[in-house]
C-alpha positions in Angstrom: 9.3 3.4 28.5 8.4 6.7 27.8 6.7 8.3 24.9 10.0 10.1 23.4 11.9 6.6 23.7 8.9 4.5 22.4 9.4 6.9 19.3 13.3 6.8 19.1 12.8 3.0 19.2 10.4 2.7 16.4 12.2 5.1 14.0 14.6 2.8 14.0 13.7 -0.1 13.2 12.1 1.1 10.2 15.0 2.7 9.6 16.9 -0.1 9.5 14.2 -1.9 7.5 14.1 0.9 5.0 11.1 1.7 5.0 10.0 5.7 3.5 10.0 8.5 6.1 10.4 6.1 9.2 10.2 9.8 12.0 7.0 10.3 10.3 5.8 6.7 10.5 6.6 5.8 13.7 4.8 9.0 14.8 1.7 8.3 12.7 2.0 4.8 14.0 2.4 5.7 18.0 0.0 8.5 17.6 -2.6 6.3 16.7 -2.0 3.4 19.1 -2.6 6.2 21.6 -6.0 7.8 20.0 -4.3 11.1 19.8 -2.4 13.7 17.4 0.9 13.9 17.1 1.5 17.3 18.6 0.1 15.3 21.6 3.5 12.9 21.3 6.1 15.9 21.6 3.6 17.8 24.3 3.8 14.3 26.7 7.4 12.9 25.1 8.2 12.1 29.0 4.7 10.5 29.9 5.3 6.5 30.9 4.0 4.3 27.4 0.8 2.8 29.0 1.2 -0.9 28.5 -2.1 -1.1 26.0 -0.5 1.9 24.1 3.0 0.0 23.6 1.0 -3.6 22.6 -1.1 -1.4 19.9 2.0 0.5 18.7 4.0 -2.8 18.4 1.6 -4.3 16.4 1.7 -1.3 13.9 5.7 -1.2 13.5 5.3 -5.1 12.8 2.6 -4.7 9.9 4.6 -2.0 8.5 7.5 -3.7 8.3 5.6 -6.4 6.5 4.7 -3.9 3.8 1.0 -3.0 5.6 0.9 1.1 4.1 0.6 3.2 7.0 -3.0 4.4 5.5 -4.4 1.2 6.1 -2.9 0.4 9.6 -4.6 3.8 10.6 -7.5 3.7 8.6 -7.0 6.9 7.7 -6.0 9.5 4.6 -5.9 12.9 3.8 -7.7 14.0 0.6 -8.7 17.6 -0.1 -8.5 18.4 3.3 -10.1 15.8 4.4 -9.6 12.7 6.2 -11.0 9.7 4.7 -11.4 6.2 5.7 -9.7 3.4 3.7 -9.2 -0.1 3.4 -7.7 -3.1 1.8 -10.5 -2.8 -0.5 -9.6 0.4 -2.1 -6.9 2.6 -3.4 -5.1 5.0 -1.3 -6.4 8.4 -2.5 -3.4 10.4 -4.0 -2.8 14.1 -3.9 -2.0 14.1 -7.9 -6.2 13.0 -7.9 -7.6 16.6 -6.5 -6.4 17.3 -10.1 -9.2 15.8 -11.1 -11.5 17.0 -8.3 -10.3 20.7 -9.3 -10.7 20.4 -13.0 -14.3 19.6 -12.6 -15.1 22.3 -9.7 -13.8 24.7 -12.5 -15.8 23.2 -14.9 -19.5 23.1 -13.2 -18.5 26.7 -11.9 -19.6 27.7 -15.0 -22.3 25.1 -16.3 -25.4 23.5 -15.2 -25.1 20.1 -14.8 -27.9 18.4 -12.7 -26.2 14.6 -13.0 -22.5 14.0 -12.5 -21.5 10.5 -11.8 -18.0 9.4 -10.3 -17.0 5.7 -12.0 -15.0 3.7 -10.1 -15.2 5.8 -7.1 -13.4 2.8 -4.6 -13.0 5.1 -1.2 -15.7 7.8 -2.6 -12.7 10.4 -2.1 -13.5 12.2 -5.5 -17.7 12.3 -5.3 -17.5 12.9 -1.4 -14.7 16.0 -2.0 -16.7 17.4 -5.3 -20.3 16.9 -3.7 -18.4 19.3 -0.4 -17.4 21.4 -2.5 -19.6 22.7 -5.0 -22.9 21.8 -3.0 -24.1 19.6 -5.8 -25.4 16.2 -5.8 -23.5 13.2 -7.1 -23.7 9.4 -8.3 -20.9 7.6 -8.0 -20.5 4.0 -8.3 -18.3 0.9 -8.8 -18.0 -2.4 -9.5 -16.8 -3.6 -6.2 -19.6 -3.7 -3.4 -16.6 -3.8 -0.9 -15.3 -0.4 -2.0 -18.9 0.9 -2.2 -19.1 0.0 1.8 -16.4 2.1 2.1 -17.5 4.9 -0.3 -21.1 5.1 2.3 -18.9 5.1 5.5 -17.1 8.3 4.2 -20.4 9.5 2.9 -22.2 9.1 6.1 -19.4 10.5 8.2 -18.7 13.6 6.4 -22.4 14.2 5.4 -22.6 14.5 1.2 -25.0 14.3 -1.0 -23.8 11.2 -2.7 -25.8 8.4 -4.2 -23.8 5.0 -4.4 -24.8 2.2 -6.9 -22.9 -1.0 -8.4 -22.1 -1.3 -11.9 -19.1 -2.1 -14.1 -18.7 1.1 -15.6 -21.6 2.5 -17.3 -22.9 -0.6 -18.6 -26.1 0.1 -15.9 -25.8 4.0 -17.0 -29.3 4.6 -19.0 -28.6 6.4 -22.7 -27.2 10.4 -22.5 -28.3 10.6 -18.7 -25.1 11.8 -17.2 -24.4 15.4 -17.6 -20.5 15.3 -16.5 -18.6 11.7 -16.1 -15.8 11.6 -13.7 -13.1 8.7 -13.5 -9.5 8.0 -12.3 -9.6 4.6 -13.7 -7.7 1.5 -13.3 -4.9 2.4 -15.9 -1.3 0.5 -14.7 0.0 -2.3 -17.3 0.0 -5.9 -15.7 3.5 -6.0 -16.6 4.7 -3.0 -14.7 3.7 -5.1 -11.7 7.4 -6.3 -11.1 8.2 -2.6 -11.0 5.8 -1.4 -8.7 6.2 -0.4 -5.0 5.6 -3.8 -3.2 2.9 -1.7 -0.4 1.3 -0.8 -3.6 1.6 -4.0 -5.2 0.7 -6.4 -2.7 -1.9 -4.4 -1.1 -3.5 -2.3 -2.7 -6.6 -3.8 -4.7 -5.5 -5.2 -8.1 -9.4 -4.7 -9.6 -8.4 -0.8 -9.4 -4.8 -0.6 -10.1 -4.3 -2.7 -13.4 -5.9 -2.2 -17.1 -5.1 -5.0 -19.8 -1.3 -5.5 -21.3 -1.1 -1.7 -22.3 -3.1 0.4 -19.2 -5.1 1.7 -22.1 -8.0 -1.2 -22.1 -10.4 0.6 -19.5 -9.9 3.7 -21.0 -10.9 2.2 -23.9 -14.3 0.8 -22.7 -15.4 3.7 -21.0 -14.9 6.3 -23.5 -16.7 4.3 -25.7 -19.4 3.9 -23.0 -19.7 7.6 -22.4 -20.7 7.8 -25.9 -23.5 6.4 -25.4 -24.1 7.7 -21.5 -22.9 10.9 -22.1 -26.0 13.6 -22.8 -24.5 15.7 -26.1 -22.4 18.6 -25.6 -21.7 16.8 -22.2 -18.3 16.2 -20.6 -15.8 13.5 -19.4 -13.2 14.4 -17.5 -10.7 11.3 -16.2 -7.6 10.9 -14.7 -4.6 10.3 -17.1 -2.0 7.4 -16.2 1.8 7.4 -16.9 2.7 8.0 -20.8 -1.2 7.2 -21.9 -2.1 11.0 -22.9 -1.5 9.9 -26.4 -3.5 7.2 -26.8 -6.4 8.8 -24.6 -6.0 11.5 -27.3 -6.6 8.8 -30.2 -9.4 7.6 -28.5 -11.3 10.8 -27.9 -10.6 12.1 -31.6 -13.1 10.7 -32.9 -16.1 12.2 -31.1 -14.8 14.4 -28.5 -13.8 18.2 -29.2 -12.7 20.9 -26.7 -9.7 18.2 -25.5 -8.1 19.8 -22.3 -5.2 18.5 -20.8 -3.5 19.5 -16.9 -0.5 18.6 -15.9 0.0 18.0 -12.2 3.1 19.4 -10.1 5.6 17.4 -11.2 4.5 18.3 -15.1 3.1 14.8 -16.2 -0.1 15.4 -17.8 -2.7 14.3 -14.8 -6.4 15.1 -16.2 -7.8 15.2 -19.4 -11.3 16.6 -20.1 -13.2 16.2 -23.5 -16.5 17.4 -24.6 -18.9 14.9 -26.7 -19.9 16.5 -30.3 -23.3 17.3 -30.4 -25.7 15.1 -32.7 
């Protein structure tokens, strides 16, 4: 079998399974179980499968059509131009996140900031990017020590100055030490479950996809938190979830002033930043 078959083959199957973009997957899929880009596919399309190539890429289409996400098959996802590693024990960074990593690159552009902490940082996507990026050290941390041994692996790969510790939110965060507070926290109501994508569903973990009855409860905790962790005159800057703008808003009214809000392509608001009142 050649290459150029092996791929006609595989795209449809998952055609026929319906799963999303099944050219693209089968070419994500076969490029991997042959350790090389795709351009390599279309450059040797009538190079003989080798038999180890065909066993790996088999085993890849059969995972996918069990619902397996392509990221997790190949370990691998692109996030602000960079490919990070990924497991079962984190999220799939999303492109609507560099939102968030752009929001706060515009923000320490023009501030000092000497600590900025990432909560909930699962694959370490947004410390890892931002710490690249601006040439600043970061903390990051989680509650999960399985997505913190992800979080190193990308650190240690693509060299950042990143600092990892465990703790559910900022309940280990000592009083007005953090300078800037970054999240994209765990904000999808359990009952939108039934509604989600089942790849996203059932396998992506539920510890930082779902937030309470209303997807508003860790937003809750953690602004309340970052009252207490957040220096004065210091800012939060977190990822918005579907419909929760307004009561994020409520939340931050109290204490918060300078409220910002971006909207991501699609024009749902994506990131809100707030600034805690001075004493």
């Amino acid at each position: 079998m050649t290459i150029q078959t092996a791929l006609l083959q595989g795209t449809e199957i998952l055609e026929k399974a319906g799963v999303p973009v099944p050219r693209l997957t089968a070419e994500v899929l076969l490029a991997h179980a042959t350790q090389h880009d795709r351009t390599y596919l279309y450059a040797h399309a009538q190079d003989e499968l080798i038999e180890l190539w065909w066993i790996h890429y088999g085993r890849y289409l059969n995972e996918r059509l069990k619902g397996k996400p392509t990221q997790y098959i190949t370990h691998k996802q692109e996030f602000f131009g960079r490919d990070f590693y990924v497991n079962e024990n984190v999220l799939i960074p999303r492109p609507e996140t560099e939102h968030l990593v752009e929001a706060a690159l515009e923000y320490l552009r023009d501030h000092t900031a000497p600590r900025v902490l990432d909560v909930g940082t699962g694959s370490g996507a947004i410390a890892v990017s931002l710490a690249l990026e601006s040439g600043r050290e970061m903390l990051a941390s989680d509650v999960s020590l399985a997505a913190l041994g992800v979080a190193e692996r990308n650190r240690k790969r693509l060299g950042a100055a990143v600092s990892f510790f465990a703790g559910d939110l900022l309940e280990s965060v000592r009083p007005q030490s953090i300078d800037v507070l970054l999240s994209n926290p765990p904000y999808v109501p359990g009952g939108d479950a039934a509604n989600m994508q089942t790849e996203v569903r059932d396998w992506e973990p539920h510890l930082a996809l779902f937030a309470g009855n209303s997807g508003l409860e860790i937003y809750q905790r953690l602004i309340t938190q970052a009252e207490t962790a957040v220096k004065p005159g210091g800012r939060l800057i977190m990822e918005l979830g579907y419909q929760s703008l307004g009561g994020v808003r409520d939340m931050l009214a109290a204490r918060w002033r300078d409220v910002s809000v971006i909207s991501d392509l699609a024009g749902w608001p994506r990131v809100i930043g707030a600034t805690l009142e001075s004493s």
